[in-house]
C-alpha positions as CSV (number, residue, x, y, z in Angstrom):
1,X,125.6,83.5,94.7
2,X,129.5,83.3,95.3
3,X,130.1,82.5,99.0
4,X,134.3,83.4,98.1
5,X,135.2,85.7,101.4
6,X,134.9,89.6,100.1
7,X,137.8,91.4,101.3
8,X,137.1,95.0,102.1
9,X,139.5,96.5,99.3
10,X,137.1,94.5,97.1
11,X,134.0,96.3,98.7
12,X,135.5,99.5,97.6
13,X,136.2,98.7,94.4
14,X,132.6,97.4,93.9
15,X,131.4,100.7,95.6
16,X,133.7,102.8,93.1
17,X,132.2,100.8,89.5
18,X,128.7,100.6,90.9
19,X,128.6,104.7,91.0
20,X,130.2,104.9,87.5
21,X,127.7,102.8,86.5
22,X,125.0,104.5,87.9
23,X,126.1,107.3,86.4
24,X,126.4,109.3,90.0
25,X,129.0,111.9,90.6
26,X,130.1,110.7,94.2
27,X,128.6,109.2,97.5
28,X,130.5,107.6,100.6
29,X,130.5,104.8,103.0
30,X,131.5,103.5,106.0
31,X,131.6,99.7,107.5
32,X,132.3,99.5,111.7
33,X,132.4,95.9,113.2
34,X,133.8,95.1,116.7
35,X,134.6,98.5,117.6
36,X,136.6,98.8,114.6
37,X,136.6,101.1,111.8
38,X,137.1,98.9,108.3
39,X,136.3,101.5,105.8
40,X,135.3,105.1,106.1
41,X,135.9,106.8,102.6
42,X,134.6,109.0,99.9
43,X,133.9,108.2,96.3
44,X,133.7,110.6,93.1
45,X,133.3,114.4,93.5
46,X,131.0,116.5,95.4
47,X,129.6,118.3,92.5
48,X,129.3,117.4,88.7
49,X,131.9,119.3,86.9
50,X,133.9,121.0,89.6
51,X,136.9,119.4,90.8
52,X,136.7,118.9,95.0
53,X,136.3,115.3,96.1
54,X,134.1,113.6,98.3
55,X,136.1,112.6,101.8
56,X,135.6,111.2,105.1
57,X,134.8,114.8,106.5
58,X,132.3,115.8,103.4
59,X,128.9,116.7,105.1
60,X,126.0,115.5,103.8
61,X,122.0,115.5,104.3
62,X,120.5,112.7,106.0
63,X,117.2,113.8,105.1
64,X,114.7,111.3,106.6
65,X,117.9,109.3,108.5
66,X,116.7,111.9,110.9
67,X,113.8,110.0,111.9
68,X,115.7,107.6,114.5
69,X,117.3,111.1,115.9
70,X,113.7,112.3,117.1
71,X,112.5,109.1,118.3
72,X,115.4,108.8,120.3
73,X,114.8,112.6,121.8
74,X,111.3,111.6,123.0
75,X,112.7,108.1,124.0
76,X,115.5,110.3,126.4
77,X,112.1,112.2,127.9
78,X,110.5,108.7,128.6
79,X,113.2,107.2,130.4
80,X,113.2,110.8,132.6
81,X,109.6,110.2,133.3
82,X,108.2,113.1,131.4
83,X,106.3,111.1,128.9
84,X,105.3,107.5,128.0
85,X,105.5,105.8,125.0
86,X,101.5,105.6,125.4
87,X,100.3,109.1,126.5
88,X,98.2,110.9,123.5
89,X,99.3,113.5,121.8
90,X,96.6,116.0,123.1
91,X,98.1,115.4,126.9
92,X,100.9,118.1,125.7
93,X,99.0,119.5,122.8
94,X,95.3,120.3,124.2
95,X,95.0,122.6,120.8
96,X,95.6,119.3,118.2
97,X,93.4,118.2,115.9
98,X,93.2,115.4,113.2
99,X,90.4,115.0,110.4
100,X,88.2,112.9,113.4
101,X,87.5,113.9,116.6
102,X,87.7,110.2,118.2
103,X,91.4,109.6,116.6
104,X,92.2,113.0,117.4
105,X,91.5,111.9,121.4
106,X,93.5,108.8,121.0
107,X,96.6,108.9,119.1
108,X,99.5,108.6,121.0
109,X,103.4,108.9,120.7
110,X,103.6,105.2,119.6
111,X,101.4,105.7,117.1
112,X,103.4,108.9,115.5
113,X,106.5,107.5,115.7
114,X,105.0,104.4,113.9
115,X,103.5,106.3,111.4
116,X,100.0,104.1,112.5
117,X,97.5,107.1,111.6
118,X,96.9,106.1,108.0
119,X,97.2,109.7,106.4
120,X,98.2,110.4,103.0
121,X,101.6,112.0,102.2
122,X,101.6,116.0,102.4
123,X,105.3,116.9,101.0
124,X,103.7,119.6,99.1
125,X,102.8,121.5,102.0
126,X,105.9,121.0,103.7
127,X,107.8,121.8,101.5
128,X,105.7,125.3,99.8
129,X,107.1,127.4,102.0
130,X,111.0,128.7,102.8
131,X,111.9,129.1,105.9
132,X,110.1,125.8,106.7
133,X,107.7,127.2,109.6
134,X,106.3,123.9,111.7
135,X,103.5,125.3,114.0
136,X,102.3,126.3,110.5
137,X,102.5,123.3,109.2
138,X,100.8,121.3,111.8
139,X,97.8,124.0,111.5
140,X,96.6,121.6,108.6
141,X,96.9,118.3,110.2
142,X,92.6,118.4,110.8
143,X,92.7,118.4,107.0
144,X,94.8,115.9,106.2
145,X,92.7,113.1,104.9
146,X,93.5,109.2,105.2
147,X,93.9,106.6,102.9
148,X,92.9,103.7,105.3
149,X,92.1,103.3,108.7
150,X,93.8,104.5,112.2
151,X,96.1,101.5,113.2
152,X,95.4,99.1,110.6
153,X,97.8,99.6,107.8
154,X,101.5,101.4,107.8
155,X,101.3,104.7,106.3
156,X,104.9,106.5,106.1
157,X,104.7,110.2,106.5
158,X,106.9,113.4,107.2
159,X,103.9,115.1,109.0
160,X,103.8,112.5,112.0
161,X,107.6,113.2,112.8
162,X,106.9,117.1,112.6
163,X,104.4,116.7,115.2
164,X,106.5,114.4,117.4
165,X,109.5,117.3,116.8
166,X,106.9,119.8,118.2
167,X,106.2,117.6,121.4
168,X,109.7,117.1,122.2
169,X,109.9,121.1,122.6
170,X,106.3,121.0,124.9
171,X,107.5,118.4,126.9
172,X,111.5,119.2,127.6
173,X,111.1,123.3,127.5
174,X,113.7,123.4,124.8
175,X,113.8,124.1,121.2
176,X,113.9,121.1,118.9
177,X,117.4,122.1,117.5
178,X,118.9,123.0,120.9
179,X,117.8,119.4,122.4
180,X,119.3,118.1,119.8
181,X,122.4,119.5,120.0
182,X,122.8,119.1,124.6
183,X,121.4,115.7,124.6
184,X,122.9,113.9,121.4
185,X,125.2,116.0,119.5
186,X,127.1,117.3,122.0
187,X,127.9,114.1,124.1
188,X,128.2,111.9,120.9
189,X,131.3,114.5,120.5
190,X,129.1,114.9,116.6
191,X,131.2,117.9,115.8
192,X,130.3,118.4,112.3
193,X,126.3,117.8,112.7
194,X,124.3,120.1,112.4
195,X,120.0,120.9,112.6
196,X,119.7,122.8,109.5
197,X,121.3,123.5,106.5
198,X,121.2,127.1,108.0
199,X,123.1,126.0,110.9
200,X,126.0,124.1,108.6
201,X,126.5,127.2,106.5
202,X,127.3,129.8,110.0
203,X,129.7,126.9,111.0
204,X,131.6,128.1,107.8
205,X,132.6,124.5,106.7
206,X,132.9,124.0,103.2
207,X,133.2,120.3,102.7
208,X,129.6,119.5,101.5
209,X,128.3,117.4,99.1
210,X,125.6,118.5,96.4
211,X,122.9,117.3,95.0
212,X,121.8,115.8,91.5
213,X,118.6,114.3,89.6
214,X,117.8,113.4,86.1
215,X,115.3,116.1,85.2
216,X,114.5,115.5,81.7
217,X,111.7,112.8,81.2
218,X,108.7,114.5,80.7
219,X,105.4,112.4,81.8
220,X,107.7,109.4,82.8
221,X,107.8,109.1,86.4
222,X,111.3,110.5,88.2
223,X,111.3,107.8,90.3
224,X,111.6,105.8,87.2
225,X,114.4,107.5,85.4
226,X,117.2,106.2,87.5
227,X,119.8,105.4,84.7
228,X,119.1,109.0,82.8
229,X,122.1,111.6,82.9
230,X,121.9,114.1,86.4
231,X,122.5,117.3,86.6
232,X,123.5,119.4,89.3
233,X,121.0,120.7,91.8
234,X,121.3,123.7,94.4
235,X,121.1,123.1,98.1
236,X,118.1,123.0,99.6
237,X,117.5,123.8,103.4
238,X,114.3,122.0,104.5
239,X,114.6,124.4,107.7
240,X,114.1,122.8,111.6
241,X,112.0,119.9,110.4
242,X,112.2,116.7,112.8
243,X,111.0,114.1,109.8
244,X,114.5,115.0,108.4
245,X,116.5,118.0,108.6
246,X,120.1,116.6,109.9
247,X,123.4,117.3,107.5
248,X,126.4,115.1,109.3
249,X,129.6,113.1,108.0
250,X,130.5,109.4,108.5
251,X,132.7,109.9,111.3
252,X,130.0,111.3,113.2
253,X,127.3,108.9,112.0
254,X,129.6,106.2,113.1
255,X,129.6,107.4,116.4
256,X,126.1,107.6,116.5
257,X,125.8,104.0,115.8
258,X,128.0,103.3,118.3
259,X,125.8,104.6,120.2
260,X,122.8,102.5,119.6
261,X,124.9,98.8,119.2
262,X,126.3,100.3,123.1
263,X,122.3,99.7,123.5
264,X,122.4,103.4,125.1
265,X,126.3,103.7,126.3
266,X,128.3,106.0,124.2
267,X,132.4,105.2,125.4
268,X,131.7,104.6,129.2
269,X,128.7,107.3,129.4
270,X,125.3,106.4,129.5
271,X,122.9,108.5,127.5
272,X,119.6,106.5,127.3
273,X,119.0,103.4,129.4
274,X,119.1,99.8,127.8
275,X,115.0,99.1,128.1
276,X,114.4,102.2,126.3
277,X,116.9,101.1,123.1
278,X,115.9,97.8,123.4
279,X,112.3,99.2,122.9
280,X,113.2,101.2,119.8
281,X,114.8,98.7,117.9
282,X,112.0,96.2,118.9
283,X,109.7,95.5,115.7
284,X,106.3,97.9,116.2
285,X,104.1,97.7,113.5
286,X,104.2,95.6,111.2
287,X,104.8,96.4,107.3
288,X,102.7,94.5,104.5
289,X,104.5,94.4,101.4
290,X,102.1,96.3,99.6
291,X,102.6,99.1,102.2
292,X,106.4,99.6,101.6
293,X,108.8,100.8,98.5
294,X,111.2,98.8,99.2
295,X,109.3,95.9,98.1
296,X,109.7,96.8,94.2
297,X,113.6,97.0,94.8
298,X,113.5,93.4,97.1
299,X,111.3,91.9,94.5
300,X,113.6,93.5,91.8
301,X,117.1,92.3,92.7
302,X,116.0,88.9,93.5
303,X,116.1,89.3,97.5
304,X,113.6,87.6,100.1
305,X,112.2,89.4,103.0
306,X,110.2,87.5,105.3
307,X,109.8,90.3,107.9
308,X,109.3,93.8,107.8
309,X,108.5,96.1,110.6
310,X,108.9,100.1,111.6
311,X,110.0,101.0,115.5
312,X,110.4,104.7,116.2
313,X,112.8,106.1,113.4
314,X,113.8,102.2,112.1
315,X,112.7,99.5,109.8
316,X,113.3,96.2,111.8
317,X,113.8,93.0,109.2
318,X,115.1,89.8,108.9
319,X,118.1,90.0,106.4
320,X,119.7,86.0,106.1
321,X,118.8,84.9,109.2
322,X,119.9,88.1,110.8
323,X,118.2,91.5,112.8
324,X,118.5,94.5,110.8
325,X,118.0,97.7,112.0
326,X,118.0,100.2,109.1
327,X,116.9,104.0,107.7
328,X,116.9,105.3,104.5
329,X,117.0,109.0,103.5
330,X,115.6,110.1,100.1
331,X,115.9,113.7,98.9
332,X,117.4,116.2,96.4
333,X,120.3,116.8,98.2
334,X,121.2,113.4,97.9
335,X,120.1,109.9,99.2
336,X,121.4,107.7,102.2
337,X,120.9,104.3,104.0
338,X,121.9,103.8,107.5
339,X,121.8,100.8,109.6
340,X,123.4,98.3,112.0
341,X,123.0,94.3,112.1
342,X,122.8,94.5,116.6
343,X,123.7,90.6,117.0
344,X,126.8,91.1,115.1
345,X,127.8,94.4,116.3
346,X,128.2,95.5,112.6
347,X,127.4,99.3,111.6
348,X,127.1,101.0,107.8
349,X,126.0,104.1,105.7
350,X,126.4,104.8,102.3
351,X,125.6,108.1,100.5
352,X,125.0,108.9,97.1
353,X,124.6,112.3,95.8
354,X,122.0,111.9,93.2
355,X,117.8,111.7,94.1
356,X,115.8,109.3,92.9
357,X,118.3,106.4,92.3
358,X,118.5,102.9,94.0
359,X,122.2,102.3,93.7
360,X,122.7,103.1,97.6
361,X,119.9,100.8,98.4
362,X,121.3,97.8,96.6
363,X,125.0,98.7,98.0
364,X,123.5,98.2,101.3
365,X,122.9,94.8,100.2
366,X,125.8,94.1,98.8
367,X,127.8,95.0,102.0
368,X,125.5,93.1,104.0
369,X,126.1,90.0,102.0
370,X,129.7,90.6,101.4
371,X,130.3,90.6,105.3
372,X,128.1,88.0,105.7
373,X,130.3,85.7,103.5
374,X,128.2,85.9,100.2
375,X,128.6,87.9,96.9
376,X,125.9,88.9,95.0
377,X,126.2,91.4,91.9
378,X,123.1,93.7,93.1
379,X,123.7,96.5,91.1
380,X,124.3,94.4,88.2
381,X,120.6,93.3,88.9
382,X,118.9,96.4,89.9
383,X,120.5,98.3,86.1
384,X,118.2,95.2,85.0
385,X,115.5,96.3,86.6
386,X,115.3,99.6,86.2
387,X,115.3,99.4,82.6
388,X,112.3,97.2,82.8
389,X,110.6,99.8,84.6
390,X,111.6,102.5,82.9
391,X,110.5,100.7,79.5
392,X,106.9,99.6,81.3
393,X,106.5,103.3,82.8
394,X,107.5,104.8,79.4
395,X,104.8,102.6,77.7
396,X,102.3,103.2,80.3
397,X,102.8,106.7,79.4
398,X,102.5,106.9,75.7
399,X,98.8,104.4,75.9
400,X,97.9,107.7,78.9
401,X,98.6,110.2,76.1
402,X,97.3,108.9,72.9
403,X,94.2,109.0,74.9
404,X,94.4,112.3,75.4
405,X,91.4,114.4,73.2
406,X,93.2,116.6,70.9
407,X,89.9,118.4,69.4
408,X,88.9,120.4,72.4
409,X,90.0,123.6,73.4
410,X,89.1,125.8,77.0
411,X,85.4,127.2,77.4
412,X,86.4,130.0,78.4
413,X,89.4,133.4,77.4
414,X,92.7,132.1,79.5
415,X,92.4,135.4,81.8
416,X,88.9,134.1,83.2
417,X,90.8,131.1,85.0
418,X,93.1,133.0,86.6
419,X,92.8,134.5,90.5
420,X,93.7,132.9,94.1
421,X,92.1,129.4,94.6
422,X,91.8,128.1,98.3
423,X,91.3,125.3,100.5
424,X,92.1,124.9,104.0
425,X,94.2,121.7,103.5
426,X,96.2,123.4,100.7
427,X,96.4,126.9,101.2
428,X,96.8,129.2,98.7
429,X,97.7,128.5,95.1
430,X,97.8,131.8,92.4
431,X,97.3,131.4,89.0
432,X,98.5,133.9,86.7
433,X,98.6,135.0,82.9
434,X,101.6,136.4,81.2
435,X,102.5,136.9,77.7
436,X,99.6,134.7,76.7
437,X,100.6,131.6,78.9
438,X,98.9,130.3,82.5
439,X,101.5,130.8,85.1
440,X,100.9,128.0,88.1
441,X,102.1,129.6,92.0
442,X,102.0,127.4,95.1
443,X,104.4,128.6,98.2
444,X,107.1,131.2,98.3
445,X,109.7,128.4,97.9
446,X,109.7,128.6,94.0
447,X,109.2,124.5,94.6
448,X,106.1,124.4,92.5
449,X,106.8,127.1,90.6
450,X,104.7,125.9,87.0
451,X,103.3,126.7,83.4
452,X,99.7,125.4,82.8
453,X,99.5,124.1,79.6
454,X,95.8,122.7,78.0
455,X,95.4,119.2,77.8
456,X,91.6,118.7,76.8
457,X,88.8,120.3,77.9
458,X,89.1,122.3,80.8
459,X,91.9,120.1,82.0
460,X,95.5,121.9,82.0
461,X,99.1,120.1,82.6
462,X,101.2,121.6,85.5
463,X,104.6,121.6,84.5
464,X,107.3,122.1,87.3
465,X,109.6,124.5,86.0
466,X,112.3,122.6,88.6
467,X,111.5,118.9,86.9
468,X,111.7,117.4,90.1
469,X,107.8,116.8,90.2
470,X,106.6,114.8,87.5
471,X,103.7,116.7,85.5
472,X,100.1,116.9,87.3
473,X,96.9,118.0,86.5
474,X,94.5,120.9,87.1
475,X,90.8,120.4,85.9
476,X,88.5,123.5,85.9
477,X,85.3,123.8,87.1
478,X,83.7,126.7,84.7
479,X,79.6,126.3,85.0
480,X,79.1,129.9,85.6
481,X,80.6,130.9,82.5
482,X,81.9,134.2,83.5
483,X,85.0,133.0,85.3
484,X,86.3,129.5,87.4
485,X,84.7,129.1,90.1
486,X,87.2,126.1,91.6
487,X,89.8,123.8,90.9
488,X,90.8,120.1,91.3
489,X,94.7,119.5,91.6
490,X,95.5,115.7,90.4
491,X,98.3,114.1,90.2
492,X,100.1,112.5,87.3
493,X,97.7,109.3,88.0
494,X,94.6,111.6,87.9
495,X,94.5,110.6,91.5
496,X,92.8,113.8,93.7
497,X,95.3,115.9,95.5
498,X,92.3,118.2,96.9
499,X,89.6,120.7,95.5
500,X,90.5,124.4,95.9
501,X,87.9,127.2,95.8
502,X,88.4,130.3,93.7
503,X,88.5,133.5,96.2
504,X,86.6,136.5,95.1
C-alpha cells in the first residue's frame, strides 16, 4: 500500500486507464467532501462507436441505487405518522399473501426493506413482461418459494422493494412516480431525474448513456466474462418499478447525498427529520459473508471487511476504521455505486456503462482509499482476478459438458413437445416449432426470447437469443408417450427454477 497523498487530478487519471483497461466505453464520477464539489466529470463516450461523450449532465440508470429512494419515501410516511417501521404489511394490504400463511401475518416494513423474508430471486418474472405491470407482479408473491428461513439469513430481492413501492401508493394516496417526484425530486431541485425511462424520453433530453455487455461466451457464466469485448445494448425501460427504476445525473445525485450527510436537511429545508435518517443508515440485518456478492470481489482484491449490514435501501460496513453507507446498481443499461462515508462528510458515485463488470466496484475502493490517504492499485488486482475466475468457470464448464450423453436422442417427434406450459409462480411459457427447430417464448418483452436445442435425453438447452442469460435447461416429462405432459426449467447449475404443466 502507498500511503503518498492522491491528488484528485491523479484520481481521474486512474479513473480514465482503469476503463481502457476494462475495456468499457465510458462511465462517470463524482467526489463531494465538506460541501465541496472536487470532481464531477465524464469519462469515454456514451455509446460504442458513435462519437457523443459522457459529461456531467449524461443521464444515466441507477437501477437498484433506487432502493435508498423508496425506503426513504416510506421513511417520510413514518415520520408523518402514517406508518411505522413495524406495522405488517397486510395492515395496508389485507389482500397479501406469501407462500405461508403465519409469515404472511407477520412480515412487516422492516422486514421488506431489509430483504429478511428469505425468498429466492424472481428477475425472470419481473422482467417477462413490457410495460412492467406491478400489481401483476405482486399476484405471484404466494408462490414465491424460500431458500431459508423468515428472518434468519439476508436474502436480496427486487420483489420485496416492489411490494414496499405498492405500499407507499396505499398509505400516501399517491402514485409511486408522483410521490417521488413532490416529496424528493422536486425539493432536491433533481431536475434531470426521472421515474422511468418513459418519463426521461417525454422530457426530450438527449444526453444519455447506453448500455453494453459481453455476449459471446456460451456456457461460461456472464457474470464471469468481465474482460471479454462489449457490445452495444438498446435501452431498456424496466417501467415504474420501486427495486430500481430511477435514471438521474451526478449533479443531481450529489444533491441527493447532500441530502442524507444534512441527516434530513437539504440547504436550510428540512425534508425528513434526523431520528428517521439516523434510523436508515443504522446497520439492520446483518450480512454473513456467504450471503453477499461482494464477498468474491472483497476476498478477490485483497480487502478486509469485518462488518457487513443492510438498512432500508443501504449496505452499512466498516471500511478502514470508517462508516460506510453504500448502494450498488447492476443492470444492462449500465452499472453504478453510490455511497457516502457520514463521519467525514464525504459523498461518491461512479458509473460505468457496461453490465456485468466490477471495475466500478473496485473504483469505489480506490477513491475511498485515495481520500483516505492510501493508494492501492484495485483494478490492477481485480484484472487478476477475474482471469482466475474466468479460467476456473471456463474449466468448470468444459468437465459439465464432456459429461454430457451424446448417444441419446428425444423419445418423442419435436412437434409433440410443443404447446403452453403453466404454473402459477411462472406464468405462461409457449413453446413452438419452426422450420424444424424448438422455439422457447416466456413474456412479451422478447427478454427470454430462446431456441431449444437437445442436450441428452429429454433434456433441451435454452439459448437466449439476447446472450444476456447464460444457457439453462428444460427437462421433459414424456411418460404418456403421445405428447409432454410438463416441464422442469433449470438453470445453468441444474438448479430448479419451477415445474410447469402442459395446458390442454
Amino acid at each position: 500500500m502507498d500511503t503518498k497523498p492522491v491528488s484528485i487530478p491523479d484520481i481521474e487519471a486512474y479513473i480514465e486507464q482503469t476503463l481502457k483497461d476494462w475495456g468499457i466505453p465510458g462511465g462517470a464520477a463524482f467526489i463531494w467532501k465538506d460541501g465541496q464539489m472536487l470532481s464531477c466529470r465524464g469519462y469515454g463516450v456514451r455509446a460504442l462507436g458513435k462519437p457523443e461523450t459522457v459529461n456531467g449532465n449524461t443521464i444515466f440508470h441507477i437501477a437498484s441505487s433506487t432502493k435508498a429512494f423508496t425506503a426513504t419515501c416510506l421513511g417520510m410516511l413514518v415520520d408523518e405518522v402514517k406508518a411505522n417501521w413495524d406495522d405488517p404489511v397486510v395492515k395496508y394490504l389485507p389482500d397479501f399473501q406469501m407462500y405461508d400463511p403465519w409469515i404472511t401475518k407477520e412480515v412487516t416494513l422492516r422486514d421488506l426493506l431489509n430483504h429478511r423474508l428469505g425468498l429466492k430471486r424472481y428477475n425472470r418474472v419481473m422482467f417477462r413482461n413490457d410495460p412492467f405491470d406491478p400489481n401483476e407482479f405482486l399476484q405471484h408473491f404466494p408462490y414465491m418459494k424460500p431458500f431459508t428461513g423468515f428472518r434468519t439469513r439476508f436474502g436480496y430481492g427486487n420483489e420485496q422493494y416492489i411490494l414496499a413501492g405498492k405500499l407507499i401508493e396505499v398509505i400516501s394516496g399517491k402514485p409511486y412516480d408522483e410521490f417521488l417526484q413532490k416529496r424528493i425530486f422536486d425539493p432536491l431541485d433533481m431536475t434531470s431525474t426521472f421515474p422511468t425511462l418513459a418519463h426521461l424520453k417525454r422530457s426530450g433530453l438527449t444526453n444519455i448513456s447506453s448500455g453494453h455487455c459481453n455476449l459471446d461466451g456460451g456456457f461460461v457464466p456472464v457474470g464471469v466474462r468481465l474482460l471479454d469485448p462489449v457490445q452495444p445494448l438498446p435501452p431498456v425501460d424496466i417501467g415504474l418499478n420501486a427495486a430500481g427504476c430511477i435514471w438521474s445525473n451526478m449533479e443531481d445525485l450529489a444533491r441527493w447525498l447532500e441530502f442524507f450527510l444534512g441527516n434530513g436537511t437539504f440547504r436550510g429545508v428540512t425534508l425528513a427529520s434526523p431520528q428517521i435518517m439516523e434510523e436508515m443508515r443504522t446497520p439492520q440485518f446483518a450480512i454473513a459473508p456467504r450471503d453477499e456478492d461482494l464477498t468474491t470481489i472483497f476476498n478477490g482484491v485483497g480487502l478486509e471487511i469485518n462488518m457487513m449490514a443492510y438498512a432500508f435501501g443501504w449496505y452499512v460496513m466498516d471500511y478502514r476504521g470508517h462508516k460506510l453507507v453504500v448502494h450498488g446498481g447492476n443492470f444492462q443499461n449500465g452499472n453504478n455505486v453510490i455511497g457516502f462515508l457520514p463521519g467525514e462528510n464525504l459523498a461518491f458515485f461512479i458509473f460505468v456503462n457496461t453490465y456485468q463488470v466490477i471495475a466500478h466496484v473496485l473504483l469505489s475502493f480506490f477513491v475511498l482509499d485515495a481520500l483516505l490517504g492510501n493508494r492501492v492499485d484495485y483494478s490492477r488486482r481485480g484484472i487478476e482476478a477475474a482471469k482466475m475466475w474466468q479460467a476456473g468457470a471456463t474449466q468448470a464448464v468444459q468437465g459439465f459438458t464432456s459429461s454430457r450423453k451424446l448417444d441419446t436422442h428425444p423419445s418423442l417427434p419435436l412437434e409433440q413437445y410443443t404447446g403452453v406450459y403453466f404454473s402459477p409462480l411462472l406464468g405462461e411459457l409457449r413453446i413452438t416449432l419452426e422450420a424444424g427447430e424448438l422455439l422457447f417464448w416466456y413474456g412479451n418483452a422478447h427478454n427470454y426470447d430462446a431456441t431449444l436445442q437437445h442436450w441428452q435425453e429429454e433434456t433441451f438447452v435454452v439459448y437466449y437469443k439476447s446472450k444476456l442469460e447464460d444457457p439453462e435447461f428444460i427437462i421433459f416429462e414424456t411418460g404418456n408417450g403421445e405428447k409432454a405432459s410438463a416441464l422442469t426449467w433449470m438453470e445453468s447449475t441444474f438448479s430448479e427454477i419451477d415445474r410447469m404443466e402442459r395446458l390442454p
